[in-house]
DSSP file (Angstrom, degrees, kcal/mol; ACC not computed):
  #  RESIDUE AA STRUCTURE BP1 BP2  ACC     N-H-->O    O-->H-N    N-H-->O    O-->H-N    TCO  KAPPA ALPHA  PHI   PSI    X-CA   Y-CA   Z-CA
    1    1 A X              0   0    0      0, 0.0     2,-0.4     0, 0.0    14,-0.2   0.000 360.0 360.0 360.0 136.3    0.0    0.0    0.0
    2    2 A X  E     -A   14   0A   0     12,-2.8    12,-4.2     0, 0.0     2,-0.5  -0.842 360.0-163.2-100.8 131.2    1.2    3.5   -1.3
    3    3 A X  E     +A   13   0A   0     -2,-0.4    10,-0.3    10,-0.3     2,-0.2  -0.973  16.9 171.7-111.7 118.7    0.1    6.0    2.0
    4    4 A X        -     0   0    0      8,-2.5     2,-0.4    -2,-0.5    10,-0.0  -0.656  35.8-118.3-108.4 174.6    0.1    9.6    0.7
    5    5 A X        -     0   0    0     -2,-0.2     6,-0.2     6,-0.2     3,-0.1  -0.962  17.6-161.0-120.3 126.2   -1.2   12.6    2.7
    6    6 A X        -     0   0    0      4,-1.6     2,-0.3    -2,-0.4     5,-0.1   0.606  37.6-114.0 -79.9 -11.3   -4.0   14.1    0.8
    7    7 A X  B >  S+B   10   0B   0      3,-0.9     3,-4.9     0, 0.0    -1,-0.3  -0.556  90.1  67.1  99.1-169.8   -3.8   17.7    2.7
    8    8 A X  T 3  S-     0   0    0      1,-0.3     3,-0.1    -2,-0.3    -2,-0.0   0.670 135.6 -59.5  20.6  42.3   -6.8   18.9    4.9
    9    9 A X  T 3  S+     0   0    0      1,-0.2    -1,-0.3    -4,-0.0     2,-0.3   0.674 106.4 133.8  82.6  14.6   -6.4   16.4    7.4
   10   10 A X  B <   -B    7   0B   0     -3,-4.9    -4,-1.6     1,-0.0    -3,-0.9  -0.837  42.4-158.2-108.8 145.5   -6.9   13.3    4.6
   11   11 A X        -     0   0    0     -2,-0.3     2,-0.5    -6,-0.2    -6,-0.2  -0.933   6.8-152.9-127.3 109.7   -5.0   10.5    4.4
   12   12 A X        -     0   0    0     -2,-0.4    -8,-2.5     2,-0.0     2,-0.6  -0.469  12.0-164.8 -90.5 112.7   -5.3    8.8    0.4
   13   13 A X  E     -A    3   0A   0     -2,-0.5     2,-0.4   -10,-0.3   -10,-0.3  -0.912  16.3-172.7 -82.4 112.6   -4.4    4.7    1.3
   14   14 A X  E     -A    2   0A   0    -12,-4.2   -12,-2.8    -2,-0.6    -2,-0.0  -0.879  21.6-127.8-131.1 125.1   -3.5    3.2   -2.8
   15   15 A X        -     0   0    0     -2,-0.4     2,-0.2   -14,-0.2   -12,-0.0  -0.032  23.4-137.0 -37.8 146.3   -3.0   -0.2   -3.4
   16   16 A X     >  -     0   0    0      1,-0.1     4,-1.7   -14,-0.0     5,-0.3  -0.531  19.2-118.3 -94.4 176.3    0.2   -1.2   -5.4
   17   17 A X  H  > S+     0   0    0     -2,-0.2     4,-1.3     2,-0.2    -1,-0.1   0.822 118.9  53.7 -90.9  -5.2    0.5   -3.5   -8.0
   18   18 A X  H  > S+     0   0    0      2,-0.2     4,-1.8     3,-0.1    -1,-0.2   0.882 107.6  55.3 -61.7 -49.9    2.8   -5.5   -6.2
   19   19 A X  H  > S+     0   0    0      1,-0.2     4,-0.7     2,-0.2     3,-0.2   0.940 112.6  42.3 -54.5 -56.1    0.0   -5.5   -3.3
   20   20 A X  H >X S+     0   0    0     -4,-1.7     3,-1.8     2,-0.2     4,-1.3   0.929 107.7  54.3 -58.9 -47.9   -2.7   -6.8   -5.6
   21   21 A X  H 3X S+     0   0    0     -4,-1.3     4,-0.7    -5,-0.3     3,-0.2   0.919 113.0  49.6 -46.6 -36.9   -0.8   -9.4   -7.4
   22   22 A X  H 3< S+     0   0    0     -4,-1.8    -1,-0.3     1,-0.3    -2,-0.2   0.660 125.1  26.9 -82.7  -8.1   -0.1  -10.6   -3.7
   23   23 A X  H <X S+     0   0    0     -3,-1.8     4,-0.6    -4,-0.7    -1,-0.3   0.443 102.3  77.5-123.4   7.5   -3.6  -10.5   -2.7
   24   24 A X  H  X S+     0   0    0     -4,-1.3     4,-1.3    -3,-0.2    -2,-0.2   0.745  84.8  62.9-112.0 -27.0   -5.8  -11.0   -5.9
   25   25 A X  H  X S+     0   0    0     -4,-0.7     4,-2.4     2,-0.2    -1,-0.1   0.960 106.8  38.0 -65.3 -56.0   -5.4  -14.6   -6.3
   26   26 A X  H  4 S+     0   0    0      2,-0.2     4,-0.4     1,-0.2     5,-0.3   0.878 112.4  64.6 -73.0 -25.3   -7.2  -16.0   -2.9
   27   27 A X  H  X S+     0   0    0     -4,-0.6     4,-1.5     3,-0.1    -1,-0.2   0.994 105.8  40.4 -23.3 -83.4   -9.7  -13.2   -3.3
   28   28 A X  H  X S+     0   0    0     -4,-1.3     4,-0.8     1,-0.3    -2,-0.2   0.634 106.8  58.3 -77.3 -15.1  -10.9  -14.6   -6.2
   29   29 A X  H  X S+     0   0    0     -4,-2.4     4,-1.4     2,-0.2    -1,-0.3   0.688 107.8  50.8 -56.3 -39.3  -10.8  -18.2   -5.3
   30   30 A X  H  > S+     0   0    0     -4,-0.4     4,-1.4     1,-0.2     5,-0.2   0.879 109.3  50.2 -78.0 -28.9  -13.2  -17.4   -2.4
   31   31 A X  H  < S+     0   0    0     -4,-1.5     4,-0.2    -5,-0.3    -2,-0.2   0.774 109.7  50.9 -81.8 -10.6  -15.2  -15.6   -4.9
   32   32 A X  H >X S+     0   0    0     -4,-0.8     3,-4.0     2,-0.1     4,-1.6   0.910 111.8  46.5 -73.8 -86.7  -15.1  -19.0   -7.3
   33   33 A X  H 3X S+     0   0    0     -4,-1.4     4,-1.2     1,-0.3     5,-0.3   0.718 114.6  46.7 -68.5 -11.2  -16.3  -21.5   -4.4
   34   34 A X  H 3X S+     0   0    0     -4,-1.4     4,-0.5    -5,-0.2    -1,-0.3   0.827 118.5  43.1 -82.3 -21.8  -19.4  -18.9   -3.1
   35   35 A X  H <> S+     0   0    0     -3,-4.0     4,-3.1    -5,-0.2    -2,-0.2   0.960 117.3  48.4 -76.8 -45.6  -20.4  -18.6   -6.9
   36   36 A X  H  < S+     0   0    0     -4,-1.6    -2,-0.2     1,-0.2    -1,-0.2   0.837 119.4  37.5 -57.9 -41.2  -19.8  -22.6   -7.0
   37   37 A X  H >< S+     0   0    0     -4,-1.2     3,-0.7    -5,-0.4    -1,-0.2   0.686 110.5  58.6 -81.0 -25.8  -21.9  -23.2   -3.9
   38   38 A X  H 3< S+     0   0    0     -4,-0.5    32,-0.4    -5,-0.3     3,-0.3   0.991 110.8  38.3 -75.9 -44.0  -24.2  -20.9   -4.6
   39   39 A X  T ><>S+     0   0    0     -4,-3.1     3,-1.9     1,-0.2     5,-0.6  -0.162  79.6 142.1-104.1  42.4  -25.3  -22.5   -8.1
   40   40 A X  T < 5 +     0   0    0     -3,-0.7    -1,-0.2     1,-0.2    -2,-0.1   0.805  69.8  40.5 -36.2 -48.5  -24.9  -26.2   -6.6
   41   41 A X  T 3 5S+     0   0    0     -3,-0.3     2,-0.3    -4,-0.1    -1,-0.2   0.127 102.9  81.2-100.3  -1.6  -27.7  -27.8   -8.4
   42   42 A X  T < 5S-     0   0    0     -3,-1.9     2,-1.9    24,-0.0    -3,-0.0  -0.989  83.9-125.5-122.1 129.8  -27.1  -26.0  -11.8
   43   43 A X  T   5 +     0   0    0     -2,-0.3    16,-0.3     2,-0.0    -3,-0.1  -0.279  51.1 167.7 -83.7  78.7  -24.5  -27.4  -14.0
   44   44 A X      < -     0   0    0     -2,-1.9     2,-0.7    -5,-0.6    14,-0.2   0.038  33.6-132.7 -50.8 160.0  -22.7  -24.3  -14.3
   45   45 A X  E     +C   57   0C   0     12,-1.8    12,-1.1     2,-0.0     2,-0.4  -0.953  22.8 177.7-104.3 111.8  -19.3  -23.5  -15.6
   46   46 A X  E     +C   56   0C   0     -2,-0.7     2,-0.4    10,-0.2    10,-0.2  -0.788   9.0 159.0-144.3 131.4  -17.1  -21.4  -13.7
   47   47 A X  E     -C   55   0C   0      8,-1.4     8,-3.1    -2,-0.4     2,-0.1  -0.855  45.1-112.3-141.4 129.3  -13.6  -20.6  -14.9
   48   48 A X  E     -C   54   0C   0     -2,-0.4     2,-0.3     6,-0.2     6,-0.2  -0.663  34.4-160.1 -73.3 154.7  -11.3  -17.4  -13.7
   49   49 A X  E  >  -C   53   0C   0      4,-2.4     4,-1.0     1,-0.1     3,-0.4  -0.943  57.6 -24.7-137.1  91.5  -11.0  -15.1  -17.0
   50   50 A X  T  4 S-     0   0    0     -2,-0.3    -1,-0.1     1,-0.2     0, 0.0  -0.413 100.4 -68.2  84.9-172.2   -8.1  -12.7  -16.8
   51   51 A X  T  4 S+     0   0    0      1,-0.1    -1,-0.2    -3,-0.1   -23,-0.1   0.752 129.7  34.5-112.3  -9.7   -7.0  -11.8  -13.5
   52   52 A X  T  4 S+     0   0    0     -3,-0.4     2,-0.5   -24,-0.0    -2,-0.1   0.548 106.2  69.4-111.8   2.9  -10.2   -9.7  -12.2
   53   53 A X  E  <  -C   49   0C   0     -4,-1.0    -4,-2.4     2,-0.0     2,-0.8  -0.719  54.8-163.6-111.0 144.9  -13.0  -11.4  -13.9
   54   54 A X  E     -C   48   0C   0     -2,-0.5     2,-0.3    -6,-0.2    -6,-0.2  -0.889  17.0-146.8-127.4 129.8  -14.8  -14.9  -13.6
   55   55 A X  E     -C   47   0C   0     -8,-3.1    -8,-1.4    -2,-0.8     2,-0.3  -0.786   8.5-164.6 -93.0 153.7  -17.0  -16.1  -16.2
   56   56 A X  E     -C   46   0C   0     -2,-0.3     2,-0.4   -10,-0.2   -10,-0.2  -0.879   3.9-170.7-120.1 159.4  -19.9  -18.1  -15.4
   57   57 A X  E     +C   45   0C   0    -12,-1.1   -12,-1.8    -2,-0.3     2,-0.6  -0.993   9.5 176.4-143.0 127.8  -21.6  -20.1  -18.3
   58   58 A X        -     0   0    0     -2,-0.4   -14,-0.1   -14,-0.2     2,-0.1  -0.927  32.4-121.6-124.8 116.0  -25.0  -21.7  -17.0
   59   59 A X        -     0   0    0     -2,-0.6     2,-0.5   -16,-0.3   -15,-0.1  -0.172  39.9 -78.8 -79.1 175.9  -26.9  -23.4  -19.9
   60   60 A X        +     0   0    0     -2,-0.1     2,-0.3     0, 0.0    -1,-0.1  -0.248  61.5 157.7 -43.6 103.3  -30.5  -22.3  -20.8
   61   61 A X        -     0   0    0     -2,-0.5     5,-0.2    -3,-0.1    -3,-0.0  -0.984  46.0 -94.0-156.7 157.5  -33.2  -23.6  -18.6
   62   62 A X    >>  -     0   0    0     -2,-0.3     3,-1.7     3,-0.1     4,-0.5   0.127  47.2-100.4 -88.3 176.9  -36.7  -22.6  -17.7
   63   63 A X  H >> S+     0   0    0      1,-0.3     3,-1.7     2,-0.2     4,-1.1   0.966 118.1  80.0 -75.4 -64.6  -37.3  -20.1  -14.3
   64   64 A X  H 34 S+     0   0    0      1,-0.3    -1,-0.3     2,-0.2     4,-0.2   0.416  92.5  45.8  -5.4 -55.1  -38.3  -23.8  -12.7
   65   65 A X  H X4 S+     0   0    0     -3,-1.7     3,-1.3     1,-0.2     4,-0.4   0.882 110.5  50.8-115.3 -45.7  -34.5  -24.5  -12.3
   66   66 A X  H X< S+     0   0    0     -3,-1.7     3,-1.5    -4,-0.5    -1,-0.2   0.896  89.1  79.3 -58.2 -26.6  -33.5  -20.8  -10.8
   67   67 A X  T 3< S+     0   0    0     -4,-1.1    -1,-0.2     1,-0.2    -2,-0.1   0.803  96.7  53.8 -50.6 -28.9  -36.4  -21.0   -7.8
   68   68 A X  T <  S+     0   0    0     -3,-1.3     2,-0.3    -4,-0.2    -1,-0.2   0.883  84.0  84.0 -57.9 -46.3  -33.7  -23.4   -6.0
   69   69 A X  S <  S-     0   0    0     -3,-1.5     2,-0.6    -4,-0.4   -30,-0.1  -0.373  71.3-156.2 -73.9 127.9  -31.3  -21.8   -5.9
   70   70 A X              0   0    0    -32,-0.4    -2,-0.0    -2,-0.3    -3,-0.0  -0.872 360.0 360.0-113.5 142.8  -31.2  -19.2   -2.9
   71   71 A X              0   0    0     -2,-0.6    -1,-0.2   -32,-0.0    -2,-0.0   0.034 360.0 360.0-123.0 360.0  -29.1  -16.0   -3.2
C-alpha cells in the first residue's frame, strides 16, 4: 500500500500493483467456491478469466430451475 497525505487532514491509502498481485489470487478463489456453492444444483461452468473477472456459463433452462437456488 502506497500511504500519501492528501492535505486537509486526509490521508489517500492506494493499493500497489505488487500489493494486488499478492492478494488477488485468494480473493478470487473465495469468490469462485461462493459462486460454485451458490449454483450447486445447476450445472454451471465457472472458470477465472483474466485476472479480475470470472465467467460463469449456465446453460439455458426454464425459471423452474433458478427458484432453488437461494441467493
Amino acid at each position: 500500500m502506497e500511504v500519501t497525505d492528501a492535505g486537509g487532514g486526509l490521508i489517500r491509502v492506494t493499493p500497489t500493483e505488487a500489493g494486488l498481485l499478492e492478494y488477488e489470487p485468494p480473493i478470487s478463489n473465495h469468490a469462485i467456491a461462493n459462486i460454485r456453492a451458490r449454483l450447486l444444483y445447476i450445472p454451471a461452468t465457472i472458470e477465472r478469466e483474466g485476472a479480475w473477472r470470472i465467467r460463469v456459463q449456465v446453460p439455458r433452462h426454464g425459471p423452474e430451475v433458478f427458484t432453488r437456488v437461494v441467493w
